[in-house]
C-alpha positions in Angstrom: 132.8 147.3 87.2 133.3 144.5 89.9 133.8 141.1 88.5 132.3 137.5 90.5 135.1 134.8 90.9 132.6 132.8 88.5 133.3 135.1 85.9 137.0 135.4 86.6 137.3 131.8 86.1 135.4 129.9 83.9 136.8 126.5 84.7 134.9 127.0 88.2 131.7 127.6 86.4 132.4 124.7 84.8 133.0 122.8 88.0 130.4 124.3 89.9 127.5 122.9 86.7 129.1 119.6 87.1 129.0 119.3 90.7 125.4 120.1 90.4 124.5 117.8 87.9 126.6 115.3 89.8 124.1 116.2 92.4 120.7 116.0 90.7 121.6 112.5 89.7 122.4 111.3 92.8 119.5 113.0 94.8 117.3 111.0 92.0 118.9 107.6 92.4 118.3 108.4 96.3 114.8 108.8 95.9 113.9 105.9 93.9 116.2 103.9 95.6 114.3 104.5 99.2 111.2 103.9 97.1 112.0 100.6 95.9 113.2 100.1 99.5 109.9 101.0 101.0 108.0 98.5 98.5 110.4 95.7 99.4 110.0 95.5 102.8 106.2 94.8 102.1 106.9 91.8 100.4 106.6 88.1 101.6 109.6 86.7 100.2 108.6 83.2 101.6 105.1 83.2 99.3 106.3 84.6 96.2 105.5 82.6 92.7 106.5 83.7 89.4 104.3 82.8 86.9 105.5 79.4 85.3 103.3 80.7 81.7 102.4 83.6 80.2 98.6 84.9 80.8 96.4 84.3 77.7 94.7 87.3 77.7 94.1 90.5 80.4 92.4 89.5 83.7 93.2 85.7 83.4 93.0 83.4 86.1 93.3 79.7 87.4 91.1 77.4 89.3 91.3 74.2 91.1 89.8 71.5 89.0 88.6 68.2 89.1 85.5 66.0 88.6 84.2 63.8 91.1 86.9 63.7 93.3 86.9 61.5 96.7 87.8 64.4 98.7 88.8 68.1 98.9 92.6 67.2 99.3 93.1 64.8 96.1 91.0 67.0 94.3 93.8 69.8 94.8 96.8 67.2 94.7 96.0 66.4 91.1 94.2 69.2 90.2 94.7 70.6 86.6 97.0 73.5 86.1 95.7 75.4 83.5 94.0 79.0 82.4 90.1 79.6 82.8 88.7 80.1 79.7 87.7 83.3 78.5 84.2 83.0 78.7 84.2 82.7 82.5 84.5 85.0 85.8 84.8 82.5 88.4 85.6 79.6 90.3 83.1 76.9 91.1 82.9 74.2 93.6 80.7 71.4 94.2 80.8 69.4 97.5 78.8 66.4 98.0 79.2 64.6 101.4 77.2 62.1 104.1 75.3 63.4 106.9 78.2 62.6 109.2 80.2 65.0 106.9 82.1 62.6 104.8 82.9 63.4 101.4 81.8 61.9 98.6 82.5 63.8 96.1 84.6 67.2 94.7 84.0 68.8 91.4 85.8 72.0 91.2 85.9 73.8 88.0 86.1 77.6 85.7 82.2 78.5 85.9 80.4 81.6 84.3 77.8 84.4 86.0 75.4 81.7 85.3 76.4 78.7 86.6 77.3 80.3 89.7 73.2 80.8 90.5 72.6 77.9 92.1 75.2 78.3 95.5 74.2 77.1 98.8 73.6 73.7 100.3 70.8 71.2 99.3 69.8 67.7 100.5 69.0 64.5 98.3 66.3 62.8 100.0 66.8 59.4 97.6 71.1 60.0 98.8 70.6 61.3 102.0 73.8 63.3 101.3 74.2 67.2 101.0 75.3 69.1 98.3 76.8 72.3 99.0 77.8 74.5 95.6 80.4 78.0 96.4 81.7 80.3 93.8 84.5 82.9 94.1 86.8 85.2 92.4 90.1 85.2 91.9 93.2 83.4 91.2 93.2 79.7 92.2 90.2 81.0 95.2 88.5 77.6 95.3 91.0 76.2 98.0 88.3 75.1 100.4 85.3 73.2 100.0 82.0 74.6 101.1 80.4 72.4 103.6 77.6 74.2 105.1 75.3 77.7 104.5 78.1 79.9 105.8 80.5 79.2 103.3 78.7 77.9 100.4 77.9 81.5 98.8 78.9 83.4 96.1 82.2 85.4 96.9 83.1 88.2 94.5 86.2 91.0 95.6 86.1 94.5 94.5 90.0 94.7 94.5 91.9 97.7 92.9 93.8 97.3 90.3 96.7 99.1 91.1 98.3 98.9 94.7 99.4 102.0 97.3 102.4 100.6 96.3 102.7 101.2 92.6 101.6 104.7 93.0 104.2 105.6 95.9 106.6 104.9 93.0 105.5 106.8 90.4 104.7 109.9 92.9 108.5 109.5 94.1 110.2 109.6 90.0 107.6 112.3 89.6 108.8 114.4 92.6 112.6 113.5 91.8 112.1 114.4 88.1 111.0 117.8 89.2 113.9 118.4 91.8 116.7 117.0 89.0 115.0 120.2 87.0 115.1 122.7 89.4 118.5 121.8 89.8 119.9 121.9 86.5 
């Protein structure tokens, strides 16, 4: 009967488990590592914004708002900073301005499905001014005011949920996982 050097000597087999395990561990920490890496260099450090208060509920969002502002940039300069209700989908803005394109006023403001019909541009005969209504859909998405047909419309993304990025993660702890098990 011929004998291995692992059998012989225990403490090597001992060794030689540890040294693999030793192993496993760092090839994991390696993966997720260059993951998180990957992700990182994605990221505009110069535009990041924690949240300064907890969302109310799922899918919350902010909006500019005012009423009857003099123009677009005081409207956002004091503008409210404060959750949309749950009852509505969108942001709504309402520009009213001269027919040499002077505002007048700036309501901006949380708006449901409904309120969101009436988008486009329309002209008071008894003002002579223009009223151009946008809505949109996201967070804080009523930055600009609408001030002709191009723009004042009804804007509505179909993002994902979840980015490329999210799932590059989990598909690397998944595939580390499976090599720290056919390891040990």
């Amino acid at each position: 009967m011929t004998s291995t050097a692992a059998e012989s000597h225990p403490a090597h087999l001992g060794h030689m488990l540890l040294f693999y395990h030793m192993l496993a561990v760092a090839s994991l920490q390696i993966f997720i590592l260059s993951g998180n890496w990957a992700l990182a260099k994605n990221i505009n450090f110069y535009n990041v914004r924690p949240p300064l208060d907890p969302t109310p509920f799922p899918n919350s969002f902010k909006c500019f708002t005012c009423a009857n502002a003099v123009d677009n940039y005081n409207c956002n300069r004091w503008a409210e900073d404060k959750w949309c209700p749950e009852n509505t989908e969108y942001c709504l803005t309402v520009h009213r301005f001269t027919s040499h394109g002077r505002s007048t006023s700036v309501t901006k403001k949380c708006a449901t499905r409904d309120e969101c019909h009436f988008v486009g541009c329309h002209p008071h005969r008894e003002t002579g001014h223009t009223e151009c209504v946008s809505c949109c859909e996201g967070m804080i998405c009523n930055v600009e005011i609408p001030t002709n047909h191009t723009n004042a419309v009804f804007s509505v993304m179909h993002a994902q949920r979840k980015s490329d990025g999210s799932r590059r993660t989990i598909n690397i702890a998944v595939l580390a996982s499976v090599i720290t098990i056919m390891l040990l």
